[in-house]
C-alpha positions as CSV (number, residue, x, y, z in Angstrom):
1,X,6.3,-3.3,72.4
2,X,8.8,-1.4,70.7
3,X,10.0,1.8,71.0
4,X,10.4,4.9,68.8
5,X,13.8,4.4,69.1
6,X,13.7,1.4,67.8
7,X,11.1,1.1,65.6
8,X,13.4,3.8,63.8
9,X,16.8,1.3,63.8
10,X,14.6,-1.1,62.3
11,X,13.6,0.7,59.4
12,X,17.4,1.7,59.1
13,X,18.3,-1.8,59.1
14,X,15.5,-2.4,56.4
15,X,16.6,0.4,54.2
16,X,20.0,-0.3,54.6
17,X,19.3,-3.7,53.5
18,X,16.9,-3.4,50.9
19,X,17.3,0.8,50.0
20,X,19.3,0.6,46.9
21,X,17.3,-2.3,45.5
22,X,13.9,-0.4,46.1
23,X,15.8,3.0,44.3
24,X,16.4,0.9,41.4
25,X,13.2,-0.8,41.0
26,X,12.0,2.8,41.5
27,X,13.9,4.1,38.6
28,X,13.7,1.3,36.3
29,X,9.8,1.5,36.8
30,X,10.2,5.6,35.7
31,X,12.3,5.0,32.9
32,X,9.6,2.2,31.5
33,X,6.6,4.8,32.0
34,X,8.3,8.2,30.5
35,X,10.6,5.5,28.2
36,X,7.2,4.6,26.9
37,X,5.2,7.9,26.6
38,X,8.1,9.5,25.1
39,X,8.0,6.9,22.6
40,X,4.0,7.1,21.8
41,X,4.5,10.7,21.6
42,X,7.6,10.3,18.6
43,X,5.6,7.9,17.1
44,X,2.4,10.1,17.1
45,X,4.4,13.1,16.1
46,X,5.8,10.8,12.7
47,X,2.1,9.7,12.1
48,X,1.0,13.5,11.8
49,X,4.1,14.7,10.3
50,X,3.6,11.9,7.3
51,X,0.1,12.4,7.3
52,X,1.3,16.3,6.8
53,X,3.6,15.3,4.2
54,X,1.2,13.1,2.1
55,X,-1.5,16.1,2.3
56,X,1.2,18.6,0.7
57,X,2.1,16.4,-2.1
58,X,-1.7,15.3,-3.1
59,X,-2.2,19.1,-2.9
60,X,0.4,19.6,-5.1
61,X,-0.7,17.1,-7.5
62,X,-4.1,17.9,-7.5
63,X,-2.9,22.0,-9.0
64,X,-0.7,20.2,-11.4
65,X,2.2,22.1,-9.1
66,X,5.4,22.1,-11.4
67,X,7.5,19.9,-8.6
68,X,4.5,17.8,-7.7
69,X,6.0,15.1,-9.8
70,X,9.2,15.2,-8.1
71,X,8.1,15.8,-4.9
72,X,5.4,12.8,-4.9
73,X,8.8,10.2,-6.3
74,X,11.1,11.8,-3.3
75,X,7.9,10.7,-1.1
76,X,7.6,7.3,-2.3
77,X,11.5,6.7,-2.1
78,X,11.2,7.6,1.2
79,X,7.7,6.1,2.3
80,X,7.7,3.3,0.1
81,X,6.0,0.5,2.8
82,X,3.7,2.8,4.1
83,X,-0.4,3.1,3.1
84,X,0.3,7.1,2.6
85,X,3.2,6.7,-0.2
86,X,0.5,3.7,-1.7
87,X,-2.2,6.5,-2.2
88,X,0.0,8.4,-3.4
89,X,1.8,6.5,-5.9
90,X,-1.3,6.0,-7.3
91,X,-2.4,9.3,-7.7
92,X,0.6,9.9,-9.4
93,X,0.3,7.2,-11.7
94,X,-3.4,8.3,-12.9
95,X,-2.0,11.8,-13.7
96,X,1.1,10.9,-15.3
97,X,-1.4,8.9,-17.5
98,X,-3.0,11.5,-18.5
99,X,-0.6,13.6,-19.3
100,X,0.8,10.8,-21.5
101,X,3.8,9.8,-19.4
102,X,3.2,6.3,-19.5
103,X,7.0,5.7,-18.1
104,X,6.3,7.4,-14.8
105,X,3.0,5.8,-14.5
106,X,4.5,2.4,-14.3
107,X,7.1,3.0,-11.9
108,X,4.8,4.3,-9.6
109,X,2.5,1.5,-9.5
110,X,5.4,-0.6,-9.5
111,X,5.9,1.3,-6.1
112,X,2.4,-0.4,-5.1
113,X,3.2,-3.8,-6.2
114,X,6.2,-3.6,-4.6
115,X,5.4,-3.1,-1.3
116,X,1.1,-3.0,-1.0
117,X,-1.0,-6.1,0.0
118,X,-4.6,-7.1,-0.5
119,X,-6.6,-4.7,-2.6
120,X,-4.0,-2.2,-2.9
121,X,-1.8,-4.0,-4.5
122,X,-4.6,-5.8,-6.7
123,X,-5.3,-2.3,-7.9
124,X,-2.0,-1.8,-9.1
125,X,-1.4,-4.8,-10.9
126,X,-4.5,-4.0,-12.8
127,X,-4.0,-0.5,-13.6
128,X,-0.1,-1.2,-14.4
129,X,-1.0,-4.1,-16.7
130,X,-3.5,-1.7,-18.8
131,X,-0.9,1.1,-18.4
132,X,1.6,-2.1,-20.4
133,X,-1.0,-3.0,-22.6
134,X,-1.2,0.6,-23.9
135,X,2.3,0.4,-24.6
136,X,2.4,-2.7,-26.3
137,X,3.9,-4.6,-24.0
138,X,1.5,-7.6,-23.9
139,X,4.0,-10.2,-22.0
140,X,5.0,-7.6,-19.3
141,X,1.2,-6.6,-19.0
142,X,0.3,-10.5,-18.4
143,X,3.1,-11.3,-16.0
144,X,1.4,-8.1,-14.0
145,X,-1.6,-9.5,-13.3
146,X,-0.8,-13.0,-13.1
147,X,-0.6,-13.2,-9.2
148,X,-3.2,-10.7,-8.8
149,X,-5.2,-11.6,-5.6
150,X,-8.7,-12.6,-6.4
151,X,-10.1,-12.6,-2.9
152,X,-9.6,-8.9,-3.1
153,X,-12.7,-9.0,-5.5
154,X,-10.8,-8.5,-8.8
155,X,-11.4,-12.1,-10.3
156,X,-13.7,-10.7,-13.1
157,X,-11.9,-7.6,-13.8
158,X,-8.7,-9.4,-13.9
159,X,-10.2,-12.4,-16.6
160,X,-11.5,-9.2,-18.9
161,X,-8.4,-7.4,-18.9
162,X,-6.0,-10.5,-19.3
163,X,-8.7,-11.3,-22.8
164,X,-8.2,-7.1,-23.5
165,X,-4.3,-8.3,-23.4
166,X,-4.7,-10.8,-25.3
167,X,-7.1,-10.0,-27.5
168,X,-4.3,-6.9,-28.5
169,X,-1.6,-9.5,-28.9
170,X,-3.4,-11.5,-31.5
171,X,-4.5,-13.8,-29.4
172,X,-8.4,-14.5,-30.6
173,X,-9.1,-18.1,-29.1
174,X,-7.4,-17.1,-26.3
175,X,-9.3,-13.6,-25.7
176,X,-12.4,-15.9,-26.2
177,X,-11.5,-17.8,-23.5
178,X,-10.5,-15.1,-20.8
179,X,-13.8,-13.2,-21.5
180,X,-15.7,-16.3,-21.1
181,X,-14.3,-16.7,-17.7
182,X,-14.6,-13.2,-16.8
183,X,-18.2,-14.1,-17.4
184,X,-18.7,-16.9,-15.5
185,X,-16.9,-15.1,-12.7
186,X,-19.2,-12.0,-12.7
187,X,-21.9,-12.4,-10.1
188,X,-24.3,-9.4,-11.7
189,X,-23.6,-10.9,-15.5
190,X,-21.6,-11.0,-18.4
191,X,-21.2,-6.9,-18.9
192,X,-18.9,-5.6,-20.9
193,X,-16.7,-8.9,-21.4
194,X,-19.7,-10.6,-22.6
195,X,-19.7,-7.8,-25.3
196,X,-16.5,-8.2,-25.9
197,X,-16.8,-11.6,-26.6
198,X,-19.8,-11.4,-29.2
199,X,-17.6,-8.5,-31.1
200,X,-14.8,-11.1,-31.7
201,X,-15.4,-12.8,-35.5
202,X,-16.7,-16.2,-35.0
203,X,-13.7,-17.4,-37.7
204,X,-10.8,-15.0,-35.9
């Protein structure tokens, strides 16, 4: 049996051997941990922050601040890929619609289009391709919705608009054909497109 004595050598000889490799594993293990926590913290912290940011300028817009306009664009610019600036952009869009600044409308829901997927994005291609209609720009308001994804549920709204389009351009037969399809596509009916279609003259 060993003694103290050298019981105590052999953990010197151990640590001697194996110490500094044990230290580093030691501190490399630390640094992962607080690495990591540290990170979840900053990444909270920009989450809330954002979150704070996005509440200011929907606050703003909402009492028709006189910056709100400005401050919502600096946001985008600087948010552009993130859910908050989406919301925001189009909030920004529906009030510079109604008070007539069709310009800044667009380029907000470009914003969306840009950088938004799924329904997001559908809704901006919808409401930016009305926004181009408005303005006369049939071709521009077309091209909008023309990669509009219909899984996100817009297939109907999309067919109705794109005959609205049309319809505005001149384009009877094929208005009559873009409401019949928003038709078909409606699950609860023909609605409003069906309406549409029976205002357009039979010989138009």
């Amino acid at each position: 049996m060993e003694t103290e004595d050298q019981q105590v050598e052999r953990i010197k000889e151990f640590w001697n051997e194996h110490g500094k490799g044990i230290i580093a594993g030691l501190v490399i293990g630390f640094a992962i941990f607080y690495g990591w926590r540290y990170y979840d913290a900053k990444v909270m912290a920009e989450k809330e922050a954002l979150s704070e940011q996005f509440e200011t300028v929907m606050t703003a817009m909402a009492s028709d601040a006189e910056t709100a306009t400005t401050d919502a664009q600096a946001f985008l610019q600087a948010n552009s890929k993130n859910t908050y600036a989406h919301l925001a952009a189009l909030e920004l869009a529906r009030k510079a619609v109604e008070a007539g600044d069709l310009a800044t409308a667009v380029s907000a829901l470009q914003s969306v289009r840009d950088n938004a997927k799924g329904a997001l994005k559908a809704v901006a291609d919808v409401r930016q391709a009305r926004v181009l209609n408005a303005q006369g720009q049939y071709d521009s308001a077309l091209a909008a919705i023309s990669t509009t994804d219909a899984t996100a549920g817009f297939k109907a709204a999309v067919l109705e608009l794109r005959g609205d389009i049309l319809l505005a351009k001149g384009d009877s037969a094929g208005a009559r054909a873009a409401y019949q399809a928003a038709i078909d596509a409606n699950e609860q009916g023909g609605g409003v497109a069906e309406i549409k279609l029976k205002s357009i003259p039979a010989e138009s």
